[in-house]
C-alpha positions in Angstrom: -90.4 -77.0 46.8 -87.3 -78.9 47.8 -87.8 -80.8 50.9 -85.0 -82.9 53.0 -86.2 -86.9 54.0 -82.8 -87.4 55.3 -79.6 -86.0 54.4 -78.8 -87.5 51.3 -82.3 -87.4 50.3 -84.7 -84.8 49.0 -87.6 -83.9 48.0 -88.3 -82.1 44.7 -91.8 -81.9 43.5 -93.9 -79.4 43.2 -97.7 -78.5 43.6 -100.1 -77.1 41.3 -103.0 -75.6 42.9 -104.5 -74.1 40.1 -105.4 -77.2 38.4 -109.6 -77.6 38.3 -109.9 -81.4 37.4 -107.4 -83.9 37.9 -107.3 -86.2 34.7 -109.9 -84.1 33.3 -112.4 -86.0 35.5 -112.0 -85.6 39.2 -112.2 -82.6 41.9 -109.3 -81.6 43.1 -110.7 -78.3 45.3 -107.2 -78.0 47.3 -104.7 -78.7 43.7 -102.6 -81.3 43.4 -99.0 -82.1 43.7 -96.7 -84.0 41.3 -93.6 -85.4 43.5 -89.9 -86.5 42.5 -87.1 -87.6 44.7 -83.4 -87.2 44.2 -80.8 -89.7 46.1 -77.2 -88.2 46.1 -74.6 -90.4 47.1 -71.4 -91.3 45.2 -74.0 -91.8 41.8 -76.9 -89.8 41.5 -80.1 -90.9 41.1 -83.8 -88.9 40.4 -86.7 -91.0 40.7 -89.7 -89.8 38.6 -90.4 -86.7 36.9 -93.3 -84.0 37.3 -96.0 -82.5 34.9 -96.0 -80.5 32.6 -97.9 -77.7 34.0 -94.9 -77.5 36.7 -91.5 -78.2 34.9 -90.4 -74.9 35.4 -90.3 -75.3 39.0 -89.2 -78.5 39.0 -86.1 -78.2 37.0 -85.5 -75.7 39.1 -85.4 -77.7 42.5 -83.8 -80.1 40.7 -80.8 -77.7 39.2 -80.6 -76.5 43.2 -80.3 -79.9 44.7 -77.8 -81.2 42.3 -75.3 -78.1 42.7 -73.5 -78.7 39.3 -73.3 -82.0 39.8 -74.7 -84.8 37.4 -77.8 -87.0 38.1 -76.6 -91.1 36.7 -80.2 -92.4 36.9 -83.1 -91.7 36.3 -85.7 -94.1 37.3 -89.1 -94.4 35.6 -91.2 -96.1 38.0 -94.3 -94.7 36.0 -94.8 -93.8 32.5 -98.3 -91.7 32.9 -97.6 -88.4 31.6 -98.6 -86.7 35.1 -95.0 -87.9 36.0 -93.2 -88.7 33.0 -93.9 -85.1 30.8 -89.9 -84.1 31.6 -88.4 -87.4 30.7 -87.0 -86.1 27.2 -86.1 -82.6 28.5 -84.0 -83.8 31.2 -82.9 -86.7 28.8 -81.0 -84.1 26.6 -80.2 -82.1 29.3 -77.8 -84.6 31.0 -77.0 -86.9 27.9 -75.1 -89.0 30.0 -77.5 -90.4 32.3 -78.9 -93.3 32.1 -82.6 -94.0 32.0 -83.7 -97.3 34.6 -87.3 -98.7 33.8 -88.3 -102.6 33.0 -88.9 -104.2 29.6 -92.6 -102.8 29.5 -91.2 -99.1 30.3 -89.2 -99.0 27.0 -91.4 -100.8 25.3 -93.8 -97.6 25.5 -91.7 -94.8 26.3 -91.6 -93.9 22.3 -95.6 -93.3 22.1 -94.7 -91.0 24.6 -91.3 -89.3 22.8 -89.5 -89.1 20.5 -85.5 -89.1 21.0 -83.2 -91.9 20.7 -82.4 -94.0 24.0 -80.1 -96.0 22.3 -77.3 -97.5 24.8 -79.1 -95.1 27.4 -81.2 -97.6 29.3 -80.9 -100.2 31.8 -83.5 -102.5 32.4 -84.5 -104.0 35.6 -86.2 -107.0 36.8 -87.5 -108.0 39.9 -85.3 -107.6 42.7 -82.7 -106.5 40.8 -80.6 -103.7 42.4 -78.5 -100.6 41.6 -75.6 -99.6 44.0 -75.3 -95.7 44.4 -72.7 -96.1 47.0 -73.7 -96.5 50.5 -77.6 -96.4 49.1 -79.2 -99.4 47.2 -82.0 -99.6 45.1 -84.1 -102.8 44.3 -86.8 -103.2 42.3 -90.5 -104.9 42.5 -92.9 -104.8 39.6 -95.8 -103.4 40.1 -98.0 -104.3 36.7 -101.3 -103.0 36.7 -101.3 -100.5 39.9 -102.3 -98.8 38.0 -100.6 -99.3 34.7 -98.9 -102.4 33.3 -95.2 -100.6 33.1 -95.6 -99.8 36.5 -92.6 -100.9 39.1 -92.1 -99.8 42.6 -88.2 -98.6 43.9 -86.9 -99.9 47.8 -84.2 -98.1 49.3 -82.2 -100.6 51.1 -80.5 -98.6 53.6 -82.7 -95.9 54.8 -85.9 -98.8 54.3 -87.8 -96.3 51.8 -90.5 -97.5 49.6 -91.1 -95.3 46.1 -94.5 -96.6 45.6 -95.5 -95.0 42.1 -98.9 -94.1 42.7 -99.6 -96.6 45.6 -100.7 -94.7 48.9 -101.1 -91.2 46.6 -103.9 -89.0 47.9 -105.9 -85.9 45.7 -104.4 -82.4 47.1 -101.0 -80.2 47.5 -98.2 -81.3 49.2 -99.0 -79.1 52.3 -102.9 -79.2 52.1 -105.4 -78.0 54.9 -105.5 -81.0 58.0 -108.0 -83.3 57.6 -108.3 -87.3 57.5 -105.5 -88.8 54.8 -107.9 -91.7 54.4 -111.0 -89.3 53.2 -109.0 -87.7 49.9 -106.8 -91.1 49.9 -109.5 -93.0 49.5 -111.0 -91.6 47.0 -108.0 -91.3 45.0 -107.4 -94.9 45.4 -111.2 -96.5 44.6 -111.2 -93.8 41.3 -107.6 -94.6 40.3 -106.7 -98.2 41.0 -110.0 -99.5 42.1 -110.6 -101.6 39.5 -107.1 -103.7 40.2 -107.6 -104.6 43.7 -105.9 -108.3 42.7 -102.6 -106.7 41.6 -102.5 -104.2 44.7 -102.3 -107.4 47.0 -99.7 -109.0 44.9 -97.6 -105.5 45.8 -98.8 -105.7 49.4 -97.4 -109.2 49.1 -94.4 -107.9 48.1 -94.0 -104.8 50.5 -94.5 -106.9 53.1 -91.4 -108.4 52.5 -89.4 -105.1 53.2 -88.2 -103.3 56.4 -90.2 -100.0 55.1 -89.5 -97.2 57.5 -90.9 -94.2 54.9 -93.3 -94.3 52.1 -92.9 -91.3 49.3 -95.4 -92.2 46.8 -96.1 -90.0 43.5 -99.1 -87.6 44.9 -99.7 -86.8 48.4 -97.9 -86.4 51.5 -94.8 -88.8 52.5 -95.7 -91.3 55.2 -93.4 -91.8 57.9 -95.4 -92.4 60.7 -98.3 -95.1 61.9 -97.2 -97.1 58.3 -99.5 -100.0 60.0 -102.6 -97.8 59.3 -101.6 -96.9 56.2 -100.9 -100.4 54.8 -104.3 -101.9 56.5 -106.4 -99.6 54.9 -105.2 -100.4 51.1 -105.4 -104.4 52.3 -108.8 -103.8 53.0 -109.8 -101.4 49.6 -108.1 -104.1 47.8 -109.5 -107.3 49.0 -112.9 -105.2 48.2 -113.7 -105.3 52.1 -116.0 -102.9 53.6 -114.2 -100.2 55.8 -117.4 -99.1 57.8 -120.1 -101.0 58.6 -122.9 -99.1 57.4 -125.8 -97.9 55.0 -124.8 -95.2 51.8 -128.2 -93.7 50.1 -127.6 -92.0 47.1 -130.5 -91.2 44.5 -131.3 -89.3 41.6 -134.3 -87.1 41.6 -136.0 -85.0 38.4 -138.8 -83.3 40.2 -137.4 -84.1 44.0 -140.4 -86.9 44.2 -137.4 -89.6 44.5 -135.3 -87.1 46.7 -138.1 -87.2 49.4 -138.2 -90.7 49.1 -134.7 -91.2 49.3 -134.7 -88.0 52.7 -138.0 -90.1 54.4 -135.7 -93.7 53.6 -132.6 -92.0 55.4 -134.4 -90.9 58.3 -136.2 -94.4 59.0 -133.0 -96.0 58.6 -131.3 -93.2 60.9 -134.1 -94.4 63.9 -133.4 -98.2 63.3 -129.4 -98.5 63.5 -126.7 -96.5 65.6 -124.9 -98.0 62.1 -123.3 -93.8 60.1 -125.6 -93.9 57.5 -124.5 -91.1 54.7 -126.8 -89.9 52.0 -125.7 -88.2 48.4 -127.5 -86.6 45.4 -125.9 -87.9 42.4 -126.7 -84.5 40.3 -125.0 -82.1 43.3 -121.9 -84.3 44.2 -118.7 -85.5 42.9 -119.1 -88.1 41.3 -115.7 -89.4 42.9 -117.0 -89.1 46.0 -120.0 -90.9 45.5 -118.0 -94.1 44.1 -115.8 -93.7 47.2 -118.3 -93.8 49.4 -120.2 -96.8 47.3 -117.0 -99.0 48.2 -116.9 -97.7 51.7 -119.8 -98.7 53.2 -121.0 -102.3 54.0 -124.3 -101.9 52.2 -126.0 -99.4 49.6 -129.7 -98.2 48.8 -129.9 -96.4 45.2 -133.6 -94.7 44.4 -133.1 -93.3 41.0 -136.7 -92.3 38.8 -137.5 -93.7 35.2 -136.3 -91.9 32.6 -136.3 -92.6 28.2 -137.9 -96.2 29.1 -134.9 -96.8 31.4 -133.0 -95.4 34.0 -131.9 -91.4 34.9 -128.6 -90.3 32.8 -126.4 -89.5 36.2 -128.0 -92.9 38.1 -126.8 -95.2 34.8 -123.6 -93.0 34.8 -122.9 -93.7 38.7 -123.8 -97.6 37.8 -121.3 -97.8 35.0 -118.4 -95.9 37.5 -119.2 -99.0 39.7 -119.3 -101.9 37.7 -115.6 -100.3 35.4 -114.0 -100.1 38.5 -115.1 -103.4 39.9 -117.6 -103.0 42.4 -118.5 -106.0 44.5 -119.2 -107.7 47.7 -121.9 -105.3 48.7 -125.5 -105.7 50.2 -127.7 -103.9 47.7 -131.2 -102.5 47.8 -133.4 -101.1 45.3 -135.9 -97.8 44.6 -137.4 -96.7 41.5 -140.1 -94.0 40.5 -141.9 -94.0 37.3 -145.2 -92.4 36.7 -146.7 -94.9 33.8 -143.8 -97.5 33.1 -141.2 -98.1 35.5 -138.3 -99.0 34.1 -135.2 -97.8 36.5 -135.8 -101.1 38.7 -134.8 -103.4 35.9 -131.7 -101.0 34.7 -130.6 -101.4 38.6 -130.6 -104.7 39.0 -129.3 -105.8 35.6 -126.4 -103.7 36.7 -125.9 -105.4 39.7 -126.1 -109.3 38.6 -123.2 -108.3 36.5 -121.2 -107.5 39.6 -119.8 -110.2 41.8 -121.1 -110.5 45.1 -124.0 -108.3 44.9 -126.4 -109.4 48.0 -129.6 -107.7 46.4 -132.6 -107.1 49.1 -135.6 -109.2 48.7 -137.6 -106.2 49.4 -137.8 -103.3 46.6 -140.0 -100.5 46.4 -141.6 -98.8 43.0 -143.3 -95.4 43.8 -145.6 -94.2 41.0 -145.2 -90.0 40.7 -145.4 -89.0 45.0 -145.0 -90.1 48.2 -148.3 -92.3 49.0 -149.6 -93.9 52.3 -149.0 -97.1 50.3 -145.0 -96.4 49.4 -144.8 -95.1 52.7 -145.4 -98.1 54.2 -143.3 -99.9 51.8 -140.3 -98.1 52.9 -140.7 -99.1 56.2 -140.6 -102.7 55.4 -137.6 -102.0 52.7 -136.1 -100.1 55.8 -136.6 -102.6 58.3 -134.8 -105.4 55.6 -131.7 -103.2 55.2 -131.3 -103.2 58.3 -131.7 -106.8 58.7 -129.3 -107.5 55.6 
């Protein structure tokens, strides 16, 4: 689709609905869409280029907006393939532009392709800038948000910000209404979670600019309420809760835990006005369920013994959060074993490698069922959540 930001420039991405799992891992029910920019003044630049799975389309917004003309640039902000697949083919196709990345960018484009770029590039550094004609670009590296090539581009005269993948959100271009922050946050804790430290250093940055318009590599361009958008990626990356409240998520083989972890939800429901949202780790996304780990202010996992240790999806949700950096979260703790309890110790071991894990004094073992004994037990646990 070719889309008009201002009159000298467009939108040319394109969205790919059909795809099931973006990076082979993550839900993406609505698609996704893979965006470029082109900036025609008296040079030409394209920033970015598309997947794979929709060059066709994009070459041909691309051949549409230039109108025979010839594109100078064009500007690698990000070398993963879900934006870099067409760098060759439109290489060779206009052998006289010239290809504007960093030092790390062409230290790695060649594990990617294989063509000669030889007197073709032009390096940038920070702040550096390319005049178009009456539009500027500079240049802020953006190293390890999420990769370490990575460098965002500033339009100096309209004030837009090409943020790579910063501020990206799961989903097509034009998908169904709903909340940015639900599918952007998720994006952002599965993608660039674990880097929190180098997304403030680009906030740090950003903040330096008069940004009027945001057009990052996935999701919708941002234009309006930028204050919103900016606070909520300070608070993900400083590893701040967003809501104050209490996220249960369990694993259950026999449903024993799951009505431990459905009784839990509903004392803690009649003790706090708090949201309080609950997840089965087998029958969810698992994206979802490390979104909503770093959401909420405080967490309760109930996972049963299993193998002398811990259930396969409750150690696989444990590794998600301690890869992508999970910290500064209250924690309590519920296992069930019928003769040797064992997720407990899996749990917390877990957690004491995390930093700033509050874990609750109070933790409750359940032996097979539901027992007046437990019962009780989840009461107190309940009551010290609460309290935490």
């Amino acid at each position: 689709m070719i889309r008009e930001i201002s009159k000298s420039i467009k939108y040319i991405g394109a969205d790919d609905p059909d795809i099931d799992l973006f990076e082979s891992q993550y839900d993406v029910p609505e698609g996704m869409c893979y965006n470029s920019y082109v900036i025609l003044d008296d040079k030409i630049a394209v920033l970015d280029t598309v997947d794979k799975r929709v060059t066709d389309e994009w070459l041909a917004n691309l051949d549409k907006v230039l109108d025979g003309r010839t594109p100078d640039y064009l500007v690698i902000n990000h070398l993963e393939p879900d934006h870099s697949s067409n760098i060759m083919k439109i290489a060779e196709k206009y052998p006289e532009m010239k290809l504007v990345g960093n030092a790390k960018t062409f230290a790695m484009l060649p594990q990617f392709f294989d063509f000669n770029i030889e007197g073709r590039t032009v390096a940038v550094k920070e702040g550096d800038i390319i005049d178009l004609g009456s539009h500027k670009l500079t240049f802020c590296m953006a190293p390890m948000v999420h990769w370490p090539e990575v460098m965002v581009t500033y339009e100096q005269t309209e004030g837009i910000l090409f943020s790579a993948d910063a501020f990206g959100k799961f989903g097509v271009m034009d998908a169904a209404p709903d909340d940015w922050a639900c599918e952007a946050r998720r994006y952002y804790f599965n993608i660039c979670g674990k880097y929190g430290m180098q997304v403030q250093a680009l906030l740090k940055k950003a903040s330096a600019l008069d940004i009027k318009t945001i057009c990052p590599l996935h999701g919708p361009i941002l234009s309006e309420n930028l204050g919103y958008y900016i606070g909520l990626y300070d608070t993900w990356s400083k590893y701040e809760p967003e809501t104050e409240g209490i996220f249960v998520v369990y694993s259950s083989i026999h449903g024993n835990t799951k009505q431990a972890a459905l009784k839990l939800y509903d004392m803690l429901k009649e003790r706090t006005d708090s949201k309080i949202a609950i997840s089965d780790l087998a029958r969810s996304d698992m994206g979802e369920n490390i979104e909503d780990a770093f959401r909420y202010s405080k967490m309760v996992m109930l996972s049963p013994s299993y193998d002398g240790g811990i259930f396969p999806i409750a150690n696989d949700f444990l590794h998600h959060l301690l890869i992508k950096g999970f910290k500064n979260r209250k924690v309590a703790i519920v296992e069930n074993g019928s003769w040797a309890p064992s997720a407990g110790k899996v749990m917390r071991e877990y957690f004491e490698k995390m930093k700033g894990i509050e874990l609750c004094d109070v933790s409750v073992t359940i032996k097979s069922t539901l027992k007046d004994d437990t019962i009780k037990k989840l009461e107190e646990l309940a009551d010290a959540v609460v309290k935490m």
